[in-house]
Backbone bond lengths (Angstrom), bond angles and torsions (degrees), N, CA, C in turn:
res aa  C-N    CA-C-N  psi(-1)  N-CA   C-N-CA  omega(-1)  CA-C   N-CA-C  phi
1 X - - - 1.451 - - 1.531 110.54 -
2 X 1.810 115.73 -36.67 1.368 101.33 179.69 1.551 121.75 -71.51
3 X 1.110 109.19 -37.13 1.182 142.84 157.41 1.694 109.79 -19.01
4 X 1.493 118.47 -75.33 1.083 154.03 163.14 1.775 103.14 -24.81
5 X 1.639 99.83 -74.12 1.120 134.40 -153.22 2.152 94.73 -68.46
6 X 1.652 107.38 -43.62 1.288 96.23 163.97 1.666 131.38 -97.26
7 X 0.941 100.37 40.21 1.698 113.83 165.05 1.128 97.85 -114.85
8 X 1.725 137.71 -31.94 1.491 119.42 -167.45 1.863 84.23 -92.43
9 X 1.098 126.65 2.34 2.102 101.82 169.33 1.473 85.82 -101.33
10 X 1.377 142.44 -14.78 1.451 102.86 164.46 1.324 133.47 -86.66
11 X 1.378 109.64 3.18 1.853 113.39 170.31 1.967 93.85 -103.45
12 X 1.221 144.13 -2.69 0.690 126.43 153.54 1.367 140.21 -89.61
13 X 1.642 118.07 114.57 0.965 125.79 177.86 1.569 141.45 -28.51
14 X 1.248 121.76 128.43 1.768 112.47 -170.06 1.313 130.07 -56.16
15 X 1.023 124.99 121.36 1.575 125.32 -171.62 1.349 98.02 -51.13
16 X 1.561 130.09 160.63 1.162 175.94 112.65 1.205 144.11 -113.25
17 X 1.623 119.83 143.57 1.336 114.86 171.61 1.372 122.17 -17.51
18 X 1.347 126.91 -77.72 1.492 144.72 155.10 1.583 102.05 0.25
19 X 1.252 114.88 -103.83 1.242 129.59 -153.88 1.757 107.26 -98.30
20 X 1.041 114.97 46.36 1.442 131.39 170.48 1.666 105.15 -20.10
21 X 1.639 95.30 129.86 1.633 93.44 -179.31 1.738 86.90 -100.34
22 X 1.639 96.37 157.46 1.562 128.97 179.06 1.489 93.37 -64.67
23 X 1.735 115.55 144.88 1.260 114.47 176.23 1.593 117.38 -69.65
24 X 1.001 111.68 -20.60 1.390 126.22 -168.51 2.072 99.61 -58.41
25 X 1.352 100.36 -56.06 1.569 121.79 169.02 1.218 103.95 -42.49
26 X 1.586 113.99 -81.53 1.709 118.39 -175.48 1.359 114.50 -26.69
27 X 1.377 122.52 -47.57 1.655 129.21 -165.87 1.504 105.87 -84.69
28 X 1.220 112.56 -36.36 1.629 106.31 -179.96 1.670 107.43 -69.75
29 X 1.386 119.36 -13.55 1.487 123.57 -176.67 1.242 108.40 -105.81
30 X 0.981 125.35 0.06 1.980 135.65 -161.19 1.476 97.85 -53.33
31 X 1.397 111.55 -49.59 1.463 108.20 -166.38 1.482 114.94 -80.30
32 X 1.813 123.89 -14.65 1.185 117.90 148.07 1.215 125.77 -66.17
33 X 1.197 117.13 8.22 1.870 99.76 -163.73 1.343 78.94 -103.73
34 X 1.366 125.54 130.32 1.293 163.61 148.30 1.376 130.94 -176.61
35 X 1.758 117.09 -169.12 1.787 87.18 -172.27 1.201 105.41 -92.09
36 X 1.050 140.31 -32.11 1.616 141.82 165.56 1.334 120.94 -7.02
37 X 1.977 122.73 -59.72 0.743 152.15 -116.07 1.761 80.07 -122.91
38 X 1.209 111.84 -45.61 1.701 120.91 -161.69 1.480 94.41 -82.14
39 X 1.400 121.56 -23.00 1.428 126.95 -177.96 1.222 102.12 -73.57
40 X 1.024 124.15 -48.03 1.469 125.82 -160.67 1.547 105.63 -85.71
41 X 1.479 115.27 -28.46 1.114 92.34 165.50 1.565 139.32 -100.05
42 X 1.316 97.42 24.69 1.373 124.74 166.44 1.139 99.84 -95.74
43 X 1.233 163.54 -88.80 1.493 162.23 141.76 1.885 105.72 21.66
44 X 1.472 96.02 -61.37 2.096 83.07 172.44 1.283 102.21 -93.21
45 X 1.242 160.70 72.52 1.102 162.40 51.25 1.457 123.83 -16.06
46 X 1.474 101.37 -77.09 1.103 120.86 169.57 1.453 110.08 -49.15
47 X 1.161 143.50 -40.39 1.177 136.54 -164.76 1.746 112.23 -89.42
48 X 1.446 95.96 -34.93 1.249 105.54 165.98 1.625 132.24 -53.32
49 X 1.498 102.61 -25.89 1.983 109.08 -160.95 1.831 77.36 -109.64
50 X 1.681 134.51 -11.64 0.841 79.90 -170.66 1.797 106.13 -116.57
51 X 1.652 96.92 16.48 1.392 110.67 176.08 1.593 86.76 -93.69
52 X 1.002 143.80 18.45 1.685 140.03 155.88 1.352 118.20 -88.72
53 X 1.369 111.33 -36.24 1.904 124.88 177.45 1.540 101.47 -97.01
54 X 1.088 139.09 23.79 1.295 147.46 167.24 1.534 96.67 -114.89
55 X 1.119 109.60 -61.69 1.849 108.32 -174.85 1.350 127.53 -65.22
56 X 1.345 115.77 -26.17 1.146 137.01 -158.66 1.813 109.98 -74.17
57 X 1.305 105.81 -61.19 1.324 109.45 159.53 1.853 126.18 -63.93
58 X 1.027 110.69 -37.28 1.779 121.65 161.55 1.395 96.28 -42.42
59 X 1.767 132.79 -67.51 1.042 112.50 -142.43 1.560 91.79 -106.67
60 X 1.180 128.77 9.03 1.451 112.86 156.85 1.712 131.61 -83.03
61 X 1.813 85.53 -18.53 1.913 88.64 169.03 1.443 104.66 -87.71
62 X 1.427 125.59 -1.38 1.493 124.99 168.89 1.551 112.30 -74.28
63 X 1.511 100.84 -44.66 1.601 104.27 179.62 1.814 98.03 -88.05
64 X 0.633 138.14 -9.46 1.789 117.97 162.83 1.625 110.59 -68.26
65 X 1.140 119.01 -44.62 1.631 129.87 -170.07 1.050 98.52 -67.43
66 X 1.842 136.62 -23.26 1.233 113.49 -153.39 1.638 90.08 -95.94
């Protein structure tokens, strides 16, 4: 479940003024909110956009050849 519980705060977006998260959200994430947690999910972000511009061209000279 924790497990679980921190994969859904890394597809969820960062609170702000703006787009206010529901309290219900805030408390189920309470124990991510620190910097650890904000690191890391800056880190799969980052890893994510940039294992996308690595792939992206790979699999377009895959789909030209085919």
């Amino acid at each position: 479940m924790l497990f679980g519980n921190f994969l859904l705060f890394l597809f969820t977006p960062e609170d702000s003024g703006a787009t206010a998260m529901s309290r219900g959200n805030r408390l189920r994430y309470q124990r991510f909110d620190n910097r650890l947690c904000g690191a890391v999910k800056i880190c799969f972000w980052t890893g994510v956009a940039v294992l996308f511009w690595i792939s992206l061209p790979l699999f377009l000279r895959i789909v030209t050849f085919i």
